[in-house]
Backbone as ProteinMPNN parsed JSONL, in Angstrom:
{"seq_chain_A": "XXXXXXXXXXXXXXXXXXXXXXXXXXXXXXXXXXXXXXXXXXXXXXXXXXXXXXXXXXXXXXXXXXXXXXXXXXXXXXXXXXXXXXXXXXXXXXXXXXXXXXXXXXXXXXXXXXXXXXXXXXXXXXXXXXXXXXXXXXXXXXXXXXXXXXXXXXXXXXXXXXXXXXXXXXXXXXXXXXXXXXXXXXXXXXXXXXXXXXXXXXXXX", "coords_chain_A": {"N_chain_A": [[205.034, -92.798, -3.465], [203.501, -89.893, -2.453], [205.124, -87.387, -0.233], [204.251, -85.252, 2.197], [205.18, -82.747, 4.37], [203.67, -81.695, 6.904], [201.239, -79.615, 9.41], [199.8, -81.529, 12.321], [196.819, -80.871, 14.029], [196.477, -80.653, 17.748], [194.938, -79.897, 20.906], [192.986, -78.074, 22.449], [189.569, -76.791, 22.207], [189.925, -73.198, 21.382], [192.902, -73.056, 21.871], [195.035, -74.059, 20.004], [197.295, -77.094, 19.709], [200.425, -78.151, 17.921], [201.449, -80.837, 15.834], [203.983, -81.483, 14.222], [204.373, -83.283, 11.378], [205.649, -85.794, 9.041], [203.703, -86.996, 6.436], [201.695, -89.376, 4.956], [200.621, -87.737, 1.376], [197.624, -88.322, 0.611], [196.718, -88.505, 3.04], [194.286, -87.597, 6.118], [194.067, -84.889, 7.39], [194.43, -85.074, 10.385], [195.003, -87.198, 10.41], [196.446, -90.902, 10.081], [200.17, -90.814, 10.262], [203.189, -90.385, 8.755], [205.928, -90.019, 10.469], [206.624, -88.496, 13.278], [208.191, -85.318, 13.601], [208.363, -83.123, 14.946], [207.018, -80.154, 17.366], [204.725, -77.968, 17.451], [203.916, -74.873, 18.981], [201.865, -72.44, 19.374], [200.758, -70.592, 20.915], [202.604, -69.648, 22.943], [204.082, -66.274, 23.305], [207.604, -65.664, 21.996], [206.227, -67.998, 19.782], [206.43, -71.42, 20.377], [208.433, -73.45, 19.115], [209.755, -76.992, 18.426], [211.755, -78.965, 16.92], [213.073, -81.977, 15.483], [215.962, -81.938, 13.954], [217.933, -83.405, 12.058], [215.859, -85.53, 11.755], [213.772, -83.875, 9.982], [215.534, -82.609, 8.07], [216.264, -84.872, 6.302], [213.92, -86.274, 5.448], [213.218, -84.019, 4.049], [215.766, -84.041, 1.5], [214.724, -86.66, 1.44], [212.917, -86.048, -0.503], [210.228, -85.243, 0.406], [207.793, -82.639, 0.663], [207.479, -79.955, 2.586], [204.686, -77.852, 3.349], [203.404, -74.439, 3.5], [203.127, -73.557, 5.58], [204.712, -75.436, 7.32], [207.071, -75.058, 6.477], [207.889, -72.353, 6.92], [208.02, -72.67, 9.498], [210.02, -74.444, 9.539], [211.949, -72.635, 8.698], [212.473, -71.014, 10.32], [213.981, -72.361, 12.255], [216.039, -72.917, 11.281], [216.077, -74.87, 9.645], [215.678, -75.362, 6.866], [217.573, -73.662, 6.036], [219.959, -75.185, 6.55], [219.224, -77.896, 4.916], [219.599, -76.678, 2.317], [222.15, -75.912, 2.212], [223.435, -78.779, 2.809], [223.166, -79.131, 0.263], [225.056, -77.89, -1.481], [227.221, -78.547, -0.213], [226.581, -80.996, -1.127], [227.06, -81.117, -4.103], [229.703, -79.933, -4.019], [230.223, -77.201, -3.727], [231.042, -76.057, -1.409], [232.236, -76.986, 1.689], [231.872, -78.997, 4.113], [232.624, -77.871, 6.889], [232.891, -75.061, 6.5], [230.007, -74.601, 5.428], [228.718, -75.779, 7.994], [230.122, -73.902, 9.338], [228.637, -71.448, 8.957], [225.955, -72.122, 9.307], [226.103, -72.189, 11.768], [226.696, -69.348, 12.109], [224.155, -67.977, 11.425], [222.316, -68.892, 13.038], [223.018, -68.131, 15.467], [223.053, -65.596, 15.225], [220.046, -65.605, 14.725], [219.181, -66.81, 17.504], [220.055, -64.343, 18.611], [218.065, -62.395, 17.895], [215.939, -63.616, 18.989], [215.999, -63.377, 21.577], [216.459, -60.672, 21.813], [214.044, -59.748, 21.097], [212.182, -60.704, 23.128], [213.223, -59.827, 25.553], [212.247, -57.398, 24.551], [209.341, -57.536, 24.715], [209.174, -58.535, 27.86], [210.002, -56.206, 28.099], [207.701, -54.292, 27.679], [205.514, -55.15, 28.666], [206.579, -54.686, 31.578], [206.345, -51.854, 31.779], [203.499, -51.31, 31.092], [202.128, -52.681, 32.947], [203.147, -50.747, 34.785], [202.188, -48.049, 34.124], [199.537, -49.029, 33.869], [199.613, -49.323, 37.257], [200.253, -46.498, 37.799], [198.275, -45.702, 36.809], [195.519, -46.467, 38.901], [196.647, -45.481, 40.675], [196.538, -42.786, 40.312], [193.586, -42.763, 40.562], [193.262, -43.465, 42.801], [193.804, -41.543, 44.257], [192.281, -39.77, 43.882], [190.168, -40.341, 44.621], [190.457, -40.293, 47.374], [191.01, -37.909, 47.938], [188.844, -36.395, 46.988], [186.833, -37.574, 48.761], [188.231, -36.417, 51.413], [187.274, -33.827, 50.878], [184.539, -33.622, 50.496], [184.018, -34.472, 53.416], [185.366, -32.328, 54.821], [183.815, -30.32, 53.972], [181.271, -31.008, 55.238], [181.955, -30.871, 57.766], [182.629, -27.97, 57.917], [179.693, -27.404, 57.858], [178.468, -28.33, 59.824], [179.465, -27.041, 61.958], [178.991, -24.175, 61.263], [176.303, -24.68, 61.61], [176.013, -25.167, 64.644], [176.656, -23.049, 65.661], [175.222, -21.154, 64.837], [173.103, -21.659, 66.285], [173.753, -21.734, 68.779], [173.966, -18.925, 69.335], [173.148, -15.943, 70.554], [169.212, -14.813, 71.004], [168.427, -11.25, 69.853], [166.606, -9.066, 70.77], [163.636, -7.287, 70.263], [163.666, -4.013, 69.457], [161.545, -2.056, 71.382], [158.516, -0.281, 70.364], [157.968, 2.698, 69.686], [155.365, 4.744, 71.387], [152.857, 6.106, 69.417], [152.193, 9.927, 70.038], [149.548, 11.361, 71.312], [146.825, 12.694, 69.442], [146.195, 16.072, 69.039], [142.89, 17.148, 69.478], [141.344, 19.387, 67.795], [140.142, 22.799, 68.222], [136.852, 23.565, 68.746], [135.294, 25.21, 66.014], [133.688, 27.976, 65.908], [130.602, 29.15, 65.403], [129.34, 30.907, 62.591], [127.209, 33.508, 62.54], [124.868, 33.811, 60.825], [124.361, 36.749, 58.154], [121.985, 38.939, 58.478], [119.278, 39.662, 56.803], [119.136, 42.205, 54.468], [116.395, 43.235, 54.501], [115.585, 42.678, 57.445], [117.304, 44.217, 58.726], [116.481, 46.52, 58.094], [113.769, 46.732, 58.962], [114.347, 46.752, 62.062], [115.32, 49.048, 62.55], [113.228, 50.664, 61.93], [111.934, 49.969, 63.924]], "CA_chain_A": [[204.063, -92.191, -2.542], [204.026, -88.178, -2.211], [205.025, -87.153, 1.1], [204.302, -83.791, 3.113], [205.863, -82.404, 5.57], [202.276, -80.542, 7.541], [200.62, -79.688, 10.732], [198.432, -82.063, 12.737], [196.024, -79.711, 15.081], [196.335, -81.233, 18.484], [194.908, -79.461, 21.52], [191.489, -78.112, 23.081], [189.328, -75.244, 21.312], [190.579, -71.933, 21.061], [194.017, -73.092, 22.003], [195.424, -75.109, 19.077], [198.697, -77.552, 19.383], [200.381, -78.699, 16.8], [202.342, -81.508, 15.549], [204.813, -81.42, 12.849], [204.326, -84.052, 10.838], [205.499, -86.158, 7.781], [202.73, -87.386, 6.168], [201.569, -89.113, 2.746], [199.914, -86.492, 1.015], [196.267, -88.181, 0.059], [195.831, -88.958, 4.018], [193.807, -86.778, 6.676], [194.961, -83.987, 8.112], [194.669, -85.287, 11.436], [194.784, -89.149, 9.812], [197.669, -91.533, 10.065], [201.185, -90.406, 9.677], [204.769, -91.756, 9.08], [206.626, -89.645, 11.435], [206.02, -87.266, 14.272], [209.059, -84.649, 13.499], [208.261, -82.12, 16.209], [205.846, -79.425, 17.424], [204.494, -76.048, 17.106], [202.937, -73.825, 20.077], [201.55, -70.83, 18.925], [199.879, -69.749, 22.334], [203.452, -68.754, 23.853], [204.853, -65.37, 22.741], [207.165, -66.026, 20.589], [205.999, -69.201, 19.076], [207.715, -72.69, 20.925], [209.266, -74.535, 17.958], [210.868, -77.865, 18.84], [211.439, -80.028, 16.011], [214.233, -82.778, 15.262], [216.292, -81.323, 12.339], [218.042, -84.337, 11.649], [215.045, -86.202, 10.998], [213.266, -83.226, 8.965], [216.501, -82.613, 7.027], [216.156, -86.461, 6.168], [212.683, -86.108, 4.822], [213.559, -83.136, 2.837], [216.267, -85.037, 1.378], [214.34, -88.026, 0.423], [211.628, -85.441, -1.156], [209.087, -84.651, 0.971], [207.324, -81.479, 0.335], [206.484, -78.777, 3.223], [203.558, -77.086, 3.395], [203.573, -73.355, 3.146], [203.259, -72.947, 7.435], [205.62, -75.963, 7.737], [208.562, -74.641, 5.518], [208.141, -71.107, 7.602], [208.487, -72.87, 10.817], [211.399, -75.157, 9.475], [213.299, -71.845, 8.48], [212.612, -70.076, 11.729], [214.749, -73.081, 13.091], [217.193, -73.087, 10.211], [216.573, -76.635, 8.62], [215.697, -74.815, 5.277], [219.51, -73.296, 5.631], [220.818, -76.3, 6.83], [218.733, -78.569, 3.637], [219.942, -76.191, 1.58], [223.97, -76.081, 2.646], [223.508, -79.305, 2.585], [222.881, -79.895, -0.893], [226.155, -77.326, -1.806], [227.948, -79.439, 0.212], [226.643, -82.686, -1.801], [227.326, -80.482, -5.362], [230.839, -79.529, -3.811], [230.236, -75.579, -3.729], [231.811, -75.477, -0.127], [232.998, -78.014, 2.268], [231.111, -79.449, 5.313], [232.909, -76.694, 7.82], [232.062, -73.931, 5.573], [228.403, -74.837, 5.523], [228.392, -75.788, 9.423], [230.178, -72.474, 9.758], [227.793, -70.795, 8.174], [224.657, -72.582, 10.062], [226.048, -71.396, 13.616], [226.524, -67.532, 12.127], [222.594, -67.466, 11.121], [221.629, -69.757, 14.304], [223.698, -67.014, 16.588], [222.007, -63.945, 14.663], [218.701, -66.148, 15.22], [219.321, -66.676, 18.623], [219.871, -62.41, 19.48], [216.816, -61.568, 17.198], [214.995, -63.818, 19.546], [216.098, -62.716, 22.635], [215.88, -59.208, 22.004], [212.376, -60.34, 21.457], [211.58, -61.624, 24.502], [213.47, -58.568, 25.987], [211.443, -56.329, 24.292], [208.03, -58.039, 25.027], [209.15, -58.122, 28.927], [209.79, -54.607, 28.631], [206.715, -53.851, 27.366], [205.117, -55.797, 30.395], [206.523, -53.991, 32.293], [206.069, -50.227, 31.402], [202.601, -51.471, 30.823], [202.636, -52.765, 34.162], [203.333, -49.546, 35.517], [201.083, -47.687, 33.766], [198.518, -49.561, 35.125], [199.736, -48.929, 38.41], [200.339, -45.476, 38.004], [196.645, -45.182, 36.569], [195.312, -47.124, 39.535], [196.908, -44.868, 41.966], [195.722, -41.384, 40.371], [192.129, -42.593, 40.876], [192.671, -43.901, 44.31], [194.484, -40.492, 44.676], [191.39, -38.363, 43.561], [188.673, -40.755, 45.131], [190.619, -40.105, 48.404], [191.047, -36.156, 48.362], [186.745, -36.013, 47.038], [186.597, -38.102, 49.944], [188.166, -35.69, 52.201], [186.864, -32.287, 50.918], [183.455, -33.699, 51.192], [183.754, -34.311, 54.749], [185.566, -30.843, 55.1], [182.835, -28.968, 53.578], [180.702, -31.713, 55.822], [182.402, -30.318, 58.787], [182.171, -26.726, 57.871], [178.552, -26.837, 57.71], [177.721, -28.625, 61.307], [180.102, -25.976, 62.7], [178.139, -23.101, 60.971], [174.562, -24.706, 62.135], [176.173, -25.182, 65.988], [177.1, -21.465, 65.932], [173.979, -20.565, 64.591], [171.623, -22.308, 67.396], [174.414, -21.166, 70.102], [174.134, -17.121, 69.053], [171.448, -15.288, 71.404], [168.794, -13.74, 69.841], [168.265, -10.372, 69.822], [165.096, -8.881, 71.524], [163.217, -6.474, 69.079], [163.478, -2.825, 70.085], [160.444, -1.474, 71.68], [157.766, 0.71, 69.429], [157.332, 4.189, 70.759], [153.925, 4.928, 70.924], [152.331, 8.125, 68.94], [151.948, 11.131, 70.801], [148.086, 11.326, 70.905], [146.989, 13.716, 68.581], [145.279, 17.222, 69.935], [141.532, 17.555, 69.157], [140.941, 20.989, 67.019], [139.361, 23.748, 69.256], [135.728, 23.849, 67.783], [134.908, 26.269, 65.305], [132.647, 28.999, 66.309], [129.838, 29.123, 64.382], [129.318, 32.415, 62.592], [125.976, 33.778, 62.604], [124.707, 34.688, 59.148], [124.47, 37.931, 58.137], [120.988, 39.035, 58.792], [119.019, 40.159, 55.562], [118.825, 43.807, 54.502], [115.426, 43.441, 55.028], [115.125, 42.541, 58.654], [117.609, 45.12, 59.147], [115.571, 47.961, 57.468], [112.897, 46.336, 60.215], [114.303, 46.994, 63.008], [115.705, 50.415, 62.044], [112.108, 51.655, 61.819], [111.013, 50.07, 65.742]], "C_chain_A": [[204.527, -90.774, -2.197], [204.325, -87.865, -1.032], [205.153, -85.908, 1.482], [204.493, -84.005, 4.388], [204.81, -81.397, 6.32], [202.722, -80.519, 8.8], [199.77, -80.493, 11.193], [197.735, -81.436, 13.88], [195.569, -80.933, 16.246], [195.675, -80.051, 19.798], [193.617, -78.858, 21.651], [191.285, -76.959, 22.028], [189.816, -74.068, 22.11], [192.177, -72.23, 21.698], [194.815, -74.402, 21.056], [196.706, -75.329, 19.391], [199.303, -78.114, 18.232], [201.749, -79.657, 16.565], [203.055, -81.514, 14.545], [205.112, -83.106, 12.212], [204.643, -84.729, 9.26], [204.867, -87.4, 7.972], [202.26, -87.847, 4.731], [200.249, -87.953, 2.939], [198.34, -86.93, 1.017], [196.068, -88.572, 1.984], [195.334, -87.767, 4.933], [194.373, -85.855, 7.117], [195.062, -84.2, 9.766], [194.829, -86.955, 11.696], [196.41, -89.609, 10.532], [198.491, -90.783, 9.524], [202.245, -91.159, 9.727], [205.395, -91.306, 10.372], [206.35, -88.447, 12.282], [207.849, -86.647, 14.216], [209.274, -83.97, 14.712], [206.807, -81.421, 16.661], [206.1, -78.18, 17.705], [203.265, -75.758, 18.321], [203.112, -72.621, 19.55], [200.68, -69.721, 19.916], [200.994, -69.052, 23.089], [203.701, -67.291, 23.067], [206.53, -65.097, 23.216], [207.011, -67.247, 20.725], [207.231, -70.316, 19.714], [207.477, -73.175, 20.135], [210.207, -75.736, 18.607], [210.783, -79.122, 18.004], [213.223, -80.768, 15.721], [214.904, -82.316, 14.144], [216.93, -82.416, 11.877], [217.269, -84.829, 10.701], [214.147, -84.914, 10.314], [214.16, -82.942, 8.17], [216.296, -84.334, 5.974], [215.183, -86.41, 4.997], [213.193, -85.258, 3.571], [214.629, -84.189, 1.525], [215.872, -86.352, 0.339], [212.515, -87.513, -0.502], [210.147, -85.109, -0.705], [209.023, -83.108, 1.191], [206.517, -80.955, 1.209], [205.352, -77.963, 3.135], [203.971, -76.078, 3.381], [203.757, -72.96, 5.012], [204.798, -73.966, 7.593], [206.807, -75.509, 7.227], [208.791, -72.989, 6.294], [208.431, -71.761, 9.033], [209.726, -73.673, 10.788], [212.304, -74.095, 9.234], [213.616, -70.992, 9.685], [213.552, -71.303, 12.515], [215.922, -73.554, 12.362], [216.989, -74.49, 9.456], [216.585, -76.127, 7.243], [217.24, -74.397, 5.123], [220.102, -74.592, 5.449], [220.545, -77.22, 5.439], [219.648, -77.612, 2.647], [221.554, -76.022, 1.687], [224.493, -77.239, 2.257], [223.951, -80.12, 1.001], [224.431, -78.905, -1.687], [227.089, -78.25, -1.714], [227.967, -80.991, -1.117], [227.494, -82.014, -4.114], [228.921, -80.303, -5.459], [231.312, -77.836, -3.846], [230.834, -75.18, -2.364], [231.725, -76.733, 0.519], [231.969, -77.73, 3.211], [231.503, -78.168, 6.226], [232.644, -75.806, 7.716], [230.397, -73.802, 5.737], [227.73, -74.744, 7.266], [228.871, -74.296, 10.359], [229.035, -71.227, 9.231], [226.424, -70.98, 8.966], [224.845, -71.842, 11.386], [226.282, -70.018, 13.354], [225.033, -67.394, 12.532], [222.172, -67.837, 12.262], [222.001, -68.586, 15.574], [222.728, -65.63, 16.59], [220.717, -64.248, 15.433], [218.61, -65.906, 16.598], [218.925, -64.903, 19.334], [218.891, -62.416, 19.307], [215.466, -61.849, 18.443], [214.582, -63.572, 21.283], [215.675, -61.27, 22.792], [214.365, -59.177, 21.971], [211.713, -59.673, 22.246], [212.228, -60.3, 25.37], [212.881, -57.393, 26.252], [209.91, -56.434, 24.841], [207.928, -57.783, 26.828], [209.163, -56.673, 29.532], [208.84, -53.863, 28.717], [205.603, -54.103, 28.362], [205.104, -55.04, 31.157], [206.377, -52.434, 32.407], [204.407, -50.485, 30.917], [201.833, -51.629, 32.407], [202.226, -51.423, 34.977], [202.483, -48.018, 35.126], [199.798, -47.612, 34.181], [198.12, -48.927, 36.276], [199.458, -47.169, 38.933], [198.763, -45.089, 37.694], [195.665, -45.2, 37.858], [195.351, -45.956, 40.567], [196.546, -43.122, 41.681], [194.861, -41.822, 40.497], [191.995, -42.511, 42.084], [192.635, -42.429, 45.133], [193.531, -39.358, 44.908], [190.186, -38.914, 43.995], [189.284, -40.053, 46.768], [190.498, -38.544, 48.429], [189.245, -35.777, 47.919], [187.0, -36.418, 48.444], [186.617, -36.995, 50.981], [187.581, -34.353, 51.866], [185.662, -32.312, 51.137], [183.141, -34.008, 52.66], [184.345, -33.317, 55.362], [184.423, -30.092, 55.122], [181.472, -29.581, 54.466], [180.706, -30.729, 57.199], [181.871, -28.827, 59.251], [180.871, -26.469, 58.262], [177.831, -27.185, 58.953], [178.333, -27.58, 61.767], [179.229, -24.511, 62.56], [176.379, -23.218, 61.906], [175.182, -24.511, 63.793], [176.11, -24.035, 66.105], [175.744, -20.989, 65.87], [172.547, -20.305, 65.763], [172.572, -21.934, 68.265], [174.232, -19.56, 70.462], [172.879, -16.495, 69.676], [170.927, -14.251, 70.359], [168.476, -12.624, 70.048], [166.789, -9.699, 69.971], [164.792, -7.509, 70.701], [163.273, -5.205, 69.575], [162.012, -2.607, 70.693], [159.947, -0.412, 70.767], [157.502, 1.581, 70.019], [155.949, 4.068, 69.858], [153.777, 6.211, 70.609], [152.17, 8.519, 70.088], [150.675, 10.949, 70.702], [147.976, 12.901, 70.522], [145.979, 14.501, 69.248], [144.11, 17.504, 69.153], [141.781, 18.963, 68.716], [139.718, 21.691, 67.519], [138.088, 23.849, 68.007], [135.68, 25.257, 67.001], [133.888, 26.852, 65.494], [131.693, 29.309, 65.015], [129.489, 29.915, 63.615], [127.967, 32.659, 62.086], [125.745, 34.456, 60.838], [124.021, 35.995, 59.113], [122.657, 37.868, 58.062], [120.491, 40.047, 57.385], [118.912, 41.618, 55.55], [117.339, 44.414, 55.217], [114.708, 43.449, 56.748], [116.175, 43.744, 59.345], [116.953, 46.617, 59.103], [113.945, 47.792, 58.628], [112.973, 46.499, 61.337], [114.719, 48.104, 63.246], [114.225, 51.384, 62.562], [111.299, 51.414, 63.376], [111.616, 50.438, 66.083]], "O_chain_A": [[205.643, -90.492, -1.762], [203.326, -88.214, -0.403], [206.187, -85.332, 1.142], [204.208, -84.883, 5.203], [205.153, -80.215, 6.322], [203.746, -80.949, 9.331], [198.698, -80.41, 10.594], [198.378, -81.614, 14.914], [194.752, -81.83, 16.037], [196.138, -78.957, 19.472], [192.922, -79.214, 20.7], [192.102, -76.376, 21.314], [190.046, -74.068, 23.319], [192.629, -71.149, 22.073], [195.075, -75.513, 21.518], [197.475, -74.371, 19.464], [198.499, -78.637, 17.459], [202.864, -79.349, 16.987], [202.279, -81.587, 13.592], [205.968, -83.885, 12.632], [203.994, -84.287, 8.312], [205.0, -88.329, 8.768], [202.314, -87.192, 3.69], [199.476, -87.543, 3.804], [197.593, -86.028, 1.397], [194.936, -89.02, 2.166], [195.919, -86.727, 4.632], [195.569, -86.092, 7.286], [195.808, -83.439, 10.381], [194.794, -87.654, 12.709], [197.201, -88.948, 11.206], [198.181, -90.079, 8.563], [202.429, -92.192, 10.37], [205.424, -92.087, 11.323], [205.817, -87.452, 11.791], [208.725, -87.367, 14.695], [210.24, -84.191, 15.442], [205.712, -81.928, 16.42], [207.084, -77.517, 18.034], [202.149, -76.255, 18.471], [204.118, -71.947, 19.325], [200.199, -68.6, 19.748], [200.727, -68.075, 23.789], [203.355, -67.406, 21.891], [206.861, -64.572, 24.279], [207.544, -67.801, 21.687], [208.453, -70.197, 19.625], [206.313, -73.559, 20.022], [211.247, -75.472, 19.211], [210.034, -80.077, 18.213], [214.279, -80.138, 15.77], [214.176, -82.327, 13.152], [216.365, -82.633, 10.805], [217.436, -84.822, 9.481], [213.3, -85.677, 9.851], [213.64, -82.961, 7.054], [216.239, -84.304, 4.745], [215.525, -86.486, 3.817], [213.485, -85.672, 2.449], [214.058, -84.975, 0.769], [216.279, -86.818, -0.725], [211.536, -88.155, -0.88], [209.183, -84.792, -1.402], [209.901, -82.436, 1.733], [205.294, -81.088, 1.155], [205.676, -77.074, 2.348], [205.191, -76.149, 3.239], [204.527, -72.108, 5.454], [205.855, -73.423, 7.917], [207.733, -75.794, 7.986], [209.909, -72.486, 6.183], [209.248, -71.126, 9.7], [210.473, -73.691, 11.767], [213.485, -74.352, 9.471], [214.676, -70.436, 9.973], [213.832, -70.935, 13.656], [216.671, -74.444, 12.764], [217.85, -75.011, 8.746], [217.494, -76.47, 6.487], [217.963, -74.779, 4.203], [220.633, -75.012, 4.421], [221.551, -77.369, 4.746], [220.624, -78.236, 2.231], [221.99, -76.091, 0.538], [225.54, -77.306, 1.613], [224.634, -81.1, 0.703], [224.848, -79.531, -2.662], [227.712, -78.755, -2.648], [228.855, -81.639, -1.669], [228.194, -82.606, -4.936], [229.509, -80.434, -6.533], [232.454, -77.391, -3.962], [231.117, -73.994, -2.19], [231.125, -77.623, -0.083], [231.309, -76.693, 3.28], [230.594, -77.342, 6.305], [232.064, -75.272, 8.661], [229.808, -72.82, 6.188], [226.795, -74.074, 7.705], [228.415, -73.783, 11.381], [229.168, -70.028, 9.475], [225.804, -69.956, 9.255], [224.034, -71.111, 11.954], [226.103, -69.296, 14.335], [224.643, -66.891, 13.585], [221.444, -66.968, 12.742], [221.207, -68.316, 16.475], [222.067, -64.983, 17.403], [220.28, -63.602, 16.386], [218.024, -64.895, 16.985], [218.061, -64.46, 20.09], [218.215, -62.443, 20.336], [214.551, -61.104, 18.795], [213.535, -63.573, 21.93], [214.861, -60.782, 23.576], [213.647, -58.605, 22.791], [211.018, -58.657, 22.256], [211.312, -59.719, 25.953], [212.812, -56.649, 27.231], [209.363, -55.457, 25.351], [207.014, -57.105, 27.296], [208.756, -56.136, 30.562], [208.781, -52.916, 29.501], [204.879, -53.197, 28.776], [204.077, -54.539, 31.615], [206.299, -52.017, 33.563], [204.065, -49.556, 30.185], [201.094, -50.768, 32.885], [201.201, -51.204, 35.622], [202.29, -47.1, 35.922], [199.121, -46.694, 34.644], [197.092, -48.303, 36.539], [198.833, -46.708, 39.888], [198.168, -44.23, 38.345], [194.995, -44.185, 38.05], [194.368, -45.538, 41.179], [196.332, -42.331, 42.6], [194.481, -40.799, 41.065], [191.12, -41.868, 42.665], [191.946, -42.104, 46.1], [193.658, -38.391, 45.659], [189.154, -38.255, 43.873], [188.498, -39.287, 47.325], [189.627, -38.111, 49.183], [188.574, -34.961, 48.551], [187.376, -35.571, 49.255], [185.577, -36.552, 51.469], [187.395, -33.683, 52.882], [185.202, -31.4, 51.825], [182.003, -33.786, 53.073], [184.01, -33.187, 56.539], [184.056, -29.359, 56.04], [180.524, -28.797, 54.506], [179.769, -30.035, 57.596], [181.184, -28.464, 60.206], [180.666, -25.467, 58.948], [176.794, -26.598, 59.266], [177.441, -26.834, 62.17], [178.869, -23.853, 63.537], [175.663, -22.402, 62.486], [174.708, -23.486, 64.282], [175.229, -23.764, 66.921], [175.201, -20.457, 66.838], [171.652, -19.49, 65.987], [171.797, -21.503, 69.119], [174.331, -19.07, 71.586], [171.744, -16.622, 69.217], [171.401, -13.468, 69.536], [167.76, -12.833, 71.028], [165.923, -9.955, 69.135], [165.71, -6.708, 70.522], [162.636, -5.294, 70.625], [161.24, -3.368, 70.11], [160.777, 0.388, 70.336], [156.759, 1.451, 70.991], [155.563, 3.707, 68.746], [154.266, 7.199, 71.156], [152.019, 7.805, 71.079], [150.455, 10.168, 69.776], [148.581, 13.89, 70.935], [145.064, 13.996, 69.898], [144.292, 18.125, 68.106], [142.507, 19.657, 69.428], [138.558, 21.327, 67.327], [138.236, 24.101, 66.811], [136.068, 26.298, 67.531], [132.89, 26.186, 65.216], [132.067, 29.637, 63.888], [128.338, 29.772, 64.028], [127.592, 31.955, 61.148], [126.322, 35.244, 60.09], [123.187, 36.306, 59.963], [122.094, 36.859, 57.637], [121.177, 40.99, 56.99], [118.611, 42.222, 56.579], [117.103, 45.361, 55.967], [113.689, 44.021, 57.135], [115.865, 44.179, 60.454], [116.981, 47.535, 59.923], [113.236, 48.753, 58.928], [111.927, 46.473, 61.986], [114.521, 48.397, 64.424], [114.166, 52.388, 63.271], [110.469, 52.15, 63.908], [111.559, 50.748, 67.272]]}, "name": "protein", "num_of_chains": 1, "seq": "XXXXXXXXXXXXXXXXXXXXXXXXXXXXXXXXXXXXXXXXXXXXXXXXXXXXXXXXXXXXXXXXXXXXXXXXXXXXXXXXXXXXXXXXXXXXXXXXXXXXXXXXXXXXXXXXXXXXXXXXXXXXXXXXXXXXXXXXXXXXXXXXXXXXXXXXXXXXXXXXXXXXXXXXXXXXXXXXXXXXXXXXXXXXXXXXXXXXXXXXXXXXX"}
């Protein structure tokens, strides 16, 4: 009977859990299995892995064949080293201590890589964080100073109208009146010249 080493997808929609499972190969993917190994959360950052290595070394071992996700999550927890040391060990290419020395170097390395991580991710939090904050507080910074210049320039302008309606007003000069203008002494009428003839008329009485 073939046996894989899969995932069985446990957990609500859009947040998938997962079980690590060996499994014969022709059954469901969420069907009957032989053994519940461990499980896989892929919602934390990074990824919670917690699987028995024992019993997945075991499996391996007696030939059961990982899946392509399961064989990446068994090496992120070293069993692929460890399976594989193992089998040196069984060949005689290095001694049990050798091999187990060897598992706690990579497991140590593992360990930093994953801390610094988680280091890095909190850091990022937080300078993100603060960002935020700092964004947050230039708006509040520039809603508050509008705030006040519009009730400055608010201010200004009742002060201008009070002044305005307080300021006496100014009474219009008085219009001198024209001089009255002097009538033009009549013109004397001038008698018209009296014809030659009525002069030559009275010449002769």
């Amino acid at each position: 009977m073939p046996v894989k080493i899969r995932l069985q997808r446990h957990g609500k929609k859009g947040k998938p859990f997962y079980w690590v499972v060996a499994a014969d190969a022709r059954a469901k993917r969420d069907g009957r299995y032989l053994e519940k190994i461990g499980t896989y959360n892929p919602n934390t950052n990074p990824a919670t892995v917690d699987i028995n290595e024992e019993s997945a070394v075991n499996w391996l071992e007696k030939g059961a064949q990982p899946t392509d996700t399961a064989r990446t999550i068994m090496s992120y927890k070293g069993i692929m080293l460890k399976h594989h040391l193992n089998g040196g060990v069984r060949k005689g290419a290095l001694t049990q201590e050798e091999a187990d020395k060897k598992l706690a170097v990579w497991l140590k390395e593992k360990d930093a890589k994953i801390l610094a991580k988680k280091e890095g991710l909190t850091k990022e939090e937080a300078d993100a964080k603060a960002k935020r904050l700092a964004a947050e507080k230039a708006v509040s910074d520039k809603r508050l100073a509008d705030a006040a210049a519009a009730e400055a320039e608010a201010t200004l302008s009742e002060q201008a109208a009070v002044a305005e309606e307080a300021a006496p007003v100014e009474e219009a000069a008085p219009v001198e009146e024209a001089a009255p203008v002097e009538e033009a002494a009549p013109v004397e009428e001038v008698a018209p010249e009296a014809s030659k003839d009525e002069a030559e008329e009275e010449e002769k009485e």
